[in-house]
C-alpha positions in Angstrom: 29.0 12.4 27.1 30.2 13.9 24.0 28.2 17.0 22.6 28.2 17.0 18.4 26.6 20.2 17.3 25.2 20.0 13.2 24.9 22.3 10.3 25.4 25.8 11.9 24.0 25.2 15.1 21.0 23.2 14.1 21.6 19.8 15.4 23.5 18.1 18.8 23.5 14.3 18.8 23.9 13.1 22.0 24.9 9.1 21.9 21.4 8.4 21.2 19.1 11.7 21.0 19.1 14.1 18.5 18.6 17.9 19.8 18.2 21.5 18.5 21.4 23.4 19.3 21.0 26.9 21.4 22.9 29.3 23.2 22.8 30.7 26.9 20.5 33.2 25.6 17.7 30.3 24.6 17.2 30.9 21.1 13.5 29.6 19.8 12.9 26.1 19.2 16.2 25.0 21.4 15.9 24.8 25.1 19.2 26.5 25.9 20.9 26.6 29.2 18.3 28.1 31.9 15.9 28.8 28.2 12.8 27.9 27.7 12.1 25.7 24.1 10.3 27.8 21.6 10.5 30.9 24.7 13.4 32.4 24.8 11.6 35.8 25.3 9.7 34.9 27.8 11.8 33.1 29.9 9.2 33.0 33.1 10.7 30.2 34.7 14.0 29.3 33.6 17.1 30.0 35.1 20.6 29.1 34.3 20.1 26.1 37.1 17.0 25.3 35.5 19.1 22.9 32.9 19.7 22.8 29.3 18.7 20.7 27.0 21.5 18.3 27.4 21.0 17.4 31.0 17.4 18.1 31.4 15.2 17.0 28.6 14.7 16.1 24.9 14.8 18.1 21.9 13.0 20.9 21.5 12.1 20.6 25.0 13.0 22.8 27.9 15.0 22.1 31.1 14.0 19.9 34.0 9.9 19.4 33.9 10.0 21.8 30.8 7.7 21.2 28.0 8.0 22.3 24.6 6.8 26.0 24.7 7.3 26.4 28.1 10.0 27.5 31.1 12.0 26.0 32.3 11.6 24.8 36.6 8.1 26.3 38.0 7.5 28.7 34.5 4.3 28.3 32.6 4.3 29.9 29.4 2.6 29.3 26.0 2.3 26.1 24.8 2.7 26.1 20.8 2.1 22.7 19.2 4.4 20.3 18.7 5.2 20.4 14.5 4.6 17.1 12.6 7.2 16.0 9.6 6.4 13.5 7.4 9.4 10.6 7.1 8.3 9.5 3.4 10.4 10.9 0.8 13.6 10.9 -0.4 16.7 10.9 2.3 20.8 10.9 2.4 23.0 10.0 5.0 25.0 13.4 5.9 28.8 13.1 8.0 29.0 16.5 8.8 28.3 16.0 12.2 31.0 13.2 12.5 34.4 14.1 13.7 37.7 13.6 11.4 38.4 9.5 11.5 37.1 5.8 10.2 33.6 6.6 10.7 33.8 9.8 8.7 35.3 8.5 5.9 32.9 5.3 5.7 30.1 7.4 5.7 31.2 10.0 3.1 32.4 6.8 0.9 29.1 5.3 1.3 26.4 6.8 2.9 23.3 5.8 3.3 20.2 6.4 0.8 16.8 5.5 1.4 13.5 6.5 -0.2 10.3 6.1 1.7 6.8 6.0 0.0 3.2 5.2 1.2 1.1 2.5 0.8 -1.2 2.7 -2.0 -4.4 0.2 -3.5 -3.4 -2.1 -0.7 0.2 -2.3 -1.5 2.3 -2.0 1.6 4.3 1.5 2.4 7.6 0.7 0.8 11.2 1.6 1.0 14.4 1.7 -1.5 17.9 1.4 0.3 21.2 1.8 -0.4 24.0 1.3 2.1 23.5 2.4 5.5 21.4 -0.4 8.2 20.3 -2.2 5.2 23.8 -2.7 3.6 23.6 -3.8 0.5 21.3 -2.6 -2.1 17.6 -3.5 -1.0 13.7 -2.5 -0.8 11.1 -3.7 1.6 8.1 -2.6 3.6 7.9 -0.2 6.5 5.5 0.8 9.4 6.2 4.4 11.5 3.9 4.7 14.4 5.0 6.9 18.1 8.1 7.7 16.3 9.4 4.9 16.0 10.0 3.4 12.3 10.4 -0.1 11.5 12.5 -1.2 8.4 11.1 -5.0 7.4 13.4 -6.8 4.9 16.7 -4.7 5.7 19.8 -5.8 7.4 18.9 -8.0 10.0 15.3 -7.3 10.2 12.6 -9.7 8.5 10.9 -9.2 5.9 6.9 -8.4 6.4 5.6 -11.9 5.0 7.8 -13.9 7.7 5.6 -15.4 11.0 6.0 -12.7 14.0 8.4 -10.3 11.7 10.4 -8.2 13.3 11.9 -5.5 11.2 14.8 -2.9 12.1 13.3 -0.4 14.7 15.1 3.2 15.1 13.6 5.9 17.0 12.7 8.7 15.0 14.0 12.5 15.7 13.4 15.8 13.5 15.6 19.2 13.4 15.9 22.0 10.9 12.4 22.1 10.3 11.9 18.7 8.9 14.9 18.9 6.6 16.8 16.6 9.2 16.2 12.9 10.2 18.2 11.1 12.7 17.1 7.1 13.2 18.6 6.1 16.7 18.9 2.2 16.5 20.2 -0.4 19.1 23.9 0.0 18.0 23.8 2.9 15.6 22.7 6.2 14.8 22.5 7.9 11.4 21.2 11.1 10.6 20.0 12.1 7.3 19.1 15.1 5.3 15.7 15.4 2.8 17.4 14.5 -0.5 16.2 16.6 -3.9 14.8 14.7 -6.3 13.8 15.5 -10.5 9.9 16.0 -10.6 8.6 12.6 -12.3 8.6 12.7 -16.0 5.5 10.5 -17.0 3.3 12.4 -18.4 0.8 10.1 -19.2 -0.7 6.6 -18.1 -3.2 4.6 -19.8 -5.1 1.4 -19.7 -5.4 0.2 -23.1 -7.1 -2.6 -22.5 -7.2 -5.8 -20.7 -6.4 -9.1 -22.5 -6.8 -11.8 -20.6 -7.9 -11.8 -17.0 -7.9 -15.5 -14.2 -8.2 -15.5 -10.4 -7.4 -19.7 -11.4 -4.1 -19.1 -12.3 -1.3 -16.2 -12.8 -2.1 -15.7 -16.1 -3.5 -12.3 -16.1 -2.2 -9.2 -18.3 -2.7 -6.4 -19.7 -2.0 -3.8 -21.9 -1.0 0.2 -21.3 1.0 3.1 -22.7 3.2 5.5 -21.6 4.3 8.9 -21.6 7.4 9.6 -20.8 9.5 11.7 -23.1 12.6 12.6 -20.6 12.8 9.0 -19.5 13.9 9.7 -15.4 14.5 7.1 -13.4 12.0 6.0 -10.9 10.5 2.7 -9.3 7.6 0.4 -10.3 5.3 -2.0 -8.7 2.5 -4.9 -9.3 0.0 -5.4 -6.9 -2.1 -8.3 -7.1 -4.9 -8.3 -4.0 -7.6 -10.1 -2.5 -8.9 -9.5 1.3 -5.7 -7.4 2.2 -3.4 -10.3 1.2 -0.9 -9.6 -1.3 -0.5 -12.4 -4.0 2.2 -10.3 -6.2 4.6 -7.9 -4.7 6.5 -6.9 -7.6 8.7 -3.7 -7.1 11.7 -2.8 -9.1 13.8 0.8 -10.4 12.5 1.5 -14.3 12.6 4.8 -16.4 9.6 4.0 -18.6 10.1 5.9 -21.6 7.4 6.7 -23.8 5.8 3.4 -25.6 3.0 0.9 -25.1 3.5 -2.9 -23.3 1.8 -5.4 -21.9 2.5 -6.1 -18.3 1.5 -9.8 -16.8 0.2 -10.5 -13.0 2.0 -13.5 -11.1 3.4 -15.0 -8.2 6.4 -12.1 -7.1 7.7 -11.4 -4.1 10.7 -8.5 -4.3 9.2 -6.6 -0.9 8.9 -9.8 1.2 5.3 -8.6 2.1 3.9 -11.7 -0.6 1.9 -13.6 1.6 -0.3 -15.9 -0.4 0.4 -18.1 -4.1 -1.8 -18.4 -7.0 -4.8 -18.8 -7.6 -6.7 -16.6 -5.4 -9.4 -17.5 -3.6 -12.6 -18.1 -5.4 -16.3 -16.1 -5.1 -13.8 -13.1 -3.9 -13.6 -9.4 -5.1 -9.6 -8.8 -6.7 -7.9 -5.8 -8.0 -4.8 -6.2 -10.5 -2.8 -3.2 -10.6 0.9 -1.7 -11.9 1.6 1.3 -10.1 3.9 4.5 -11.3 6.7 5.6 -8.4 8.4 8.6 -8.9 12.3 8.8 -7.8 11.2 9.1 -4.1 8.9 6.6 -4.2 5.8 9.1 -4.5 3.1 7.0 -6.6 2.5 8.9 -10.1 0.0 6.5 -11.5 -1.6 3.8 -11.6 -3.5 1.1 -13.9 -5.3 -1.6 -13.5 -8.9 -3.7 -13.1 -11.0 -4.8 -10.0 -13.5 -8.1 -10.3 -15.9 -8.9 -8.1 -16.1 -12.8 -8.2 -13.0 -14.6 -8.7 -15.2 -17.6 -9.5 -16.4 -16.6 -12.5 -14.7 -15.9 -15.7 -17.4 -13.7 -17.1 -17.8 -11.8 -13.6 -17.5 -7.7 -14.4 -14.3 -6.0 -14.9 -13.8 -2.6 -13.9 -11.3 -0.6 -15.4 -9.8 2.2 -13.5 -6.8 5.2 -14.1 -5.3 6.7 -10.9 -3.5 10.0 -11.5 -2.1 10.4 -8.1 -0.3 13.5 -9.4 -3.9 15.5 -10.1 -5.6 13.6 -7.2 -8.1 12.0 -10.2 -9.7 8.6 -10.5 -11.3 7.3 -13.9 -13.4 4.6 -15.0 -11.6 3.5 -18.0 -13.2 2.1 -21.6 -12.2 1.0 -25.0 -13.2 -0.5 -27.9 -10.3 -2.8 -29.9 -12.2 -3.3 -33.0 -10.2 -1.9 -36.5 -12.6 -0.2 -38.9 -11.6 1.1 -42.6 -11.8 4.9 -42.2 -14.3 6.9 -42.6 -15.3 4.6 -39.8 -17.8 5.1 -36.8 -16.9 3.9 -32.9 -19.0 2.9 -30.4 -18.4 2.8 -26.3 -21.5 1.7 -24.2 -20.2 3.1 -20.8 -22.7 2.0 -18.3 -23.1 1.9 -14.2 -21.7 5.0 -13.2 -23.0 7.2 -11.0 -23.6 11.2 -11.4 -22.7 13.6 -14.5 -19.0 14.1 -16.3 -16.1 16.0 -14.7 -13.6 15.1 -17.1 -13.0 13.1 -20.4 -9.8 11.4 -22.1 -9.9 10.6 -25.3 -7.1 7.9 -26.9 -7.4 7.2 -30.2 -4.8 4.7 -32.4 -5.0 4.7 -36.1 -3.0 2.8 -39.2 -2.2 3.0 -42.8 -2.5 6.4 -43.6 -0.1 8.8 -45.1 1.4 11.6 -43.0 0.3 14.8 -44.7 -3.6 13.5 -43.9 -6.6 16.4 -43.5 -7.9 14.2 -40.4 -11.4 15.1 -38.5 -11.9 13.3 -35.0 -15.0 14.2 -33.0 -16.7 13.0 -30.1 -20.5 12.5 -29.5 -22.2 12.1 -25.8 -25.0 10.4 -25.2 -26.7 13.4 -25.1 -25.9 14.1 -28.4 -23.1 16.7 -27.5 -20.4 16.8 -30.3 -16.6 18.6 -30.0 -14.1 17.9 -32.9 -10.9 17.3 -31.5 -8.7 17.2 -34.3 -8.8 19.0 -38.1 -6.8 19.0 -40.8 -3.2 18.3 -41.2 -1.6 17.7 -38.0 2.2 19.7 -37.4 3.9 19.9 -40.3 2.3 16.9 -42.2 4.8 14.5 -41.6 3.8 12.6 -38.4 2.1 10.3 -39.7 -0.3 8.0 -37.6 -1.9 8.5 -34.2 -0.4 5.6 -31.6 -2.4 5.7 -29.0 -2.7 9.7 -28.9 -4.5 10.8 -25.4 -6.6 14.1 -25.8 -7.0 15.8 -22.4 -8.0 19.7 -21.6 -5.0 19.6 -19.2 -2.3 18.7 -21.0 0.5 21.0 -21.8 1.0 20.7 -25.9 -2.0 21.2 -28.9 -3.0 19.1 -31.6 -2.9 22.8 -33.3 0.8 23.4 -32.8 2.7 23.8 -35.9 5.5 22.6 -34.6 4.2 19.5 -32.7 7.0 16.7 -32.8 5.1 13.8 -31.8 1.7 12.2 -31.6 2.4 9.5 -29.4 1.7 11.8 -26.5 -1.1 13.7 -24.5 -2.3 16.4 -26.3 -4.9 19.3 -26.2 -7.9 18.8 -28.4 -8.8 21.4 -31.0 -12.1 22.1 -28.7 -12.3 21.4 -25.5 -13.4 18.4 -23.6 -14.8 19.9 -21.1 -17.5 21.2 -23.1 -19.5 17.7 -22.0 -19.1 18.1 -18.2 -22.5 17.5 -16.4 -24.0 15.7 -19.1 -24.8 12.1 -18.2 -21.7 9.5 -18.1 -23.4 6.5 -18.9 -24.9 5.7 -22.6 -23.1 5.5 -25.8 -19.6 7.9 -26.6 -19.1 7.8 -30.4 -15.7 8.6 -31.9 -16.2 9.4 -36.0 -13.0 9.7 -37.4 -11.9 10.5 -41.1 -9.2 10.7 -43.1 -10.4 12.8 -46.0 -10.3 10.1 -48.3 -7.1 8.9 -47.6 -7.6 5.6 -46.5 -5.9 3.7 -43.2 -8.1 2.2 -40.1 -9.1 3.0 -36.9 -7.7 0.5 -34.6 -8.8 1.6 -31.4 -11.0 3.9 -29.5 -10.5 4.8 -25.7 -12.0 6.7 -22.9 -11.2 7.5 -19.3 -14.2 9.3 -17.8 -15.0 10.5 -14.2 
């Protein structure tokens, strides 16, 4: 048996299991010769002929009949708990632990990368892969239960959708505090260490509106905007779902970029976890979403719709935002119809429970000239009113509003001098928060003018929760 010690002491791989290193003196969290795991100091039990880690248990256990925390042969001693690390995020193969040869170089020319994100709205936990088991460039679904983590749709494992799938199972071992994953497979072993990542770059994610909606066909889509000023790469997904069953699987790499789109729903199936075809089934609640991954596969946001009865064309859409990143779900409304400013717009929000936590406001205008003394300002139900916007806006020469978001969190003002774009998510002049626990459902009014300058209001939006 050949011994492989990692990293300073922090890792032995042993064929197929992955230990903490020690020394005879049984440093904490290694079960060193005659030490006790996590006991060094109170070594009740353990003796040098009690065994070490590499003849007598697992890692981060003791010797013979030694359990984490405890001695080693006939010692008791404290029992800590066992620490739990997370496998989703962002991991790279390392090679330091591999001696001078083929293997070495292989790995240092191409090690493995592989990104590992949770499930979310009924979309299936997901990986991205490079190299490594999967080999060439691929993404699929995973599960991870008793540590053991199953790869579906990499290599020579199946992909999710296919009858009695088998995907490719490692065992799962952590060292270095969760920093270090090794996955011990039938022929192979790779360890990996937690890759750094760029924190996402969207900013903002909105559901503009939805344009044409069918559970008879795949001719559903939408429309949304983005933030996204630094453009950083990440992944992004389409999730079509009825009863748990995925009819669209979409899921590809995209830097989004800060603009608007539409985005369409159909039959896609880049996971392998598709497992029905348009249409869907009829009298049956849907949900339609696109769904924001950052680099590591961590969901950012998401937009999209739910309906309750695929049967019926006129059956209720509801709208929804998820900003993953805050931890905050909104209902979301708009009104499309273009006004000649001074104009007046009207949202009816209706069958929502309980009082407002939070408002954002988008607004889009056209036609006006950039050095316009604007006045936005919304109205509750309750008759409430904040102005969100007066006078010129920077220094005069931005011109329209495309699809401007107004939200209390956001980190720029409509009052700086200096503001370089309004296609962005903005602080309002006065703050939204001024309408929290006043009643959510009723009619919002939006009065914009122009002071005389002329242009239209072309649309009106609110996310509310």
């Amino acid at each position: 048996m050949r011994l492989r010690c990692f990293s300073g002491a922090l890792l032995i791989v042993t064929g197929s299991v992955a230990f903490a290193c020690g020394s005879e003196g049984g440093s904490s969290g290694a079960g060193a010769s005659g030490g006790a795991a996590g006991d060094s100091g109170r070594n009740t039990g353990g003796t040098s002929s009690g065994g070490s880690d590499a003849t007598g248990g697992k890692g981060n256990k003791g010797g013979t009949g030694g359990k984490q925390g405890e001695g080693g042969m006939g010692g008791e001693g404290p029992v800590e708990p066992t620490p739990t690390y997370d496998v989703l995020g962002a991991w790279e193969q390392t090679c330091d632990h591999l001696e001078m040869g083929d293997e070495r170089d292989a790995c240092i020319a191409t090690p493995w990368k592989i990104q590992l994100g949770r499930a979310v709205l009924g979309g299936p936990p997901t990986f991205a892969s490079r190299g490594g088991a999967c080999h060439s460039p691929s993404v699929g679904t995973f599960s991870y239960t008793d540590e053991t983590l199953e790869l579906f749709n990499c290599g020579s494992g199946d992909p999710q959708n296919a009858p009695d799938a088998e995907g490719l199972r490692f065992e799962v071992e952590f060292a270095d505090e969760g920093e270090i994953m090794v996955l011990v497979g039938e022929d192979a072993e790779y360890v990996l260490r937690r890759a750094a990542v760029p924190s996402p770059s969207v900013s903002s994610k909105r559901l503009l509106h939805v344009a044409q909606w069918s559970c008879a066909s795949s001719g559903s889509w939408m429309r949304f905007q983005t933030v996204d000023h630094d453009r950083l790469d990440g992944w992004s997904s389409t999730l079509t779902v009825q009863n748990g069953v995925l009819f669209m699987d979409e899921f590809f790499s995209r830097a989004e970029g800060t603009s608007s789109g539409n985005w369409a729903f159909y039959d896609k199936n880049s996971r392998g976890a598709q497992a029905a075809e348009f249409p869907l089934e009829p009298g049956t609640k849907a949900s339609f979403y696109k769904v924001t991954h950052a680099a590591d596969l961590t969901p950012t946001y998401a937009v999209g719709f739910e309906v309750d009865d695929c049967s019926d064309a006129g059956s209720d859409l509801r709208a929804f935002e998820h900003d993953f990143l805050r931890d905050a779900t909104f209902r979301r409304f708009w009104n499309t119809t273009a006004q000649a400013l001074d104009a007046t717009s009207v949202i009816a929000v209706d069958g929502l429970d309980g009082s407002v936590d939070e408002l954002i406001v988008t607004v889009r205008t056209s036609g006006t000239p950039s050095d316009t003394e604007w006045t936005f300002s919304l109205t509750s139900p309750g008759g409430t009113t904040v102005t969100l916007v007066s006078g010129v806006v920077g220094n005069g020469s931005l011109g329209n509003f495309e699809y401007t978001n107004f939200a209390d969190y956001a980190a720029t003002s409509i009052a700086d001098p200096e503001l370089g774009s309004l296609e962005d998510i903005l602080v309002p002049l006065h703050p939204l928060s001024t309408f929290q626990g006043e009643p959510k459902n009723g009619s919002w009014t939006l009065t914009v003018s122009s002071g005389g300058g002329g242009g239209s209001l072309t649309y009106f939006g609110l996310s509310i929760r």
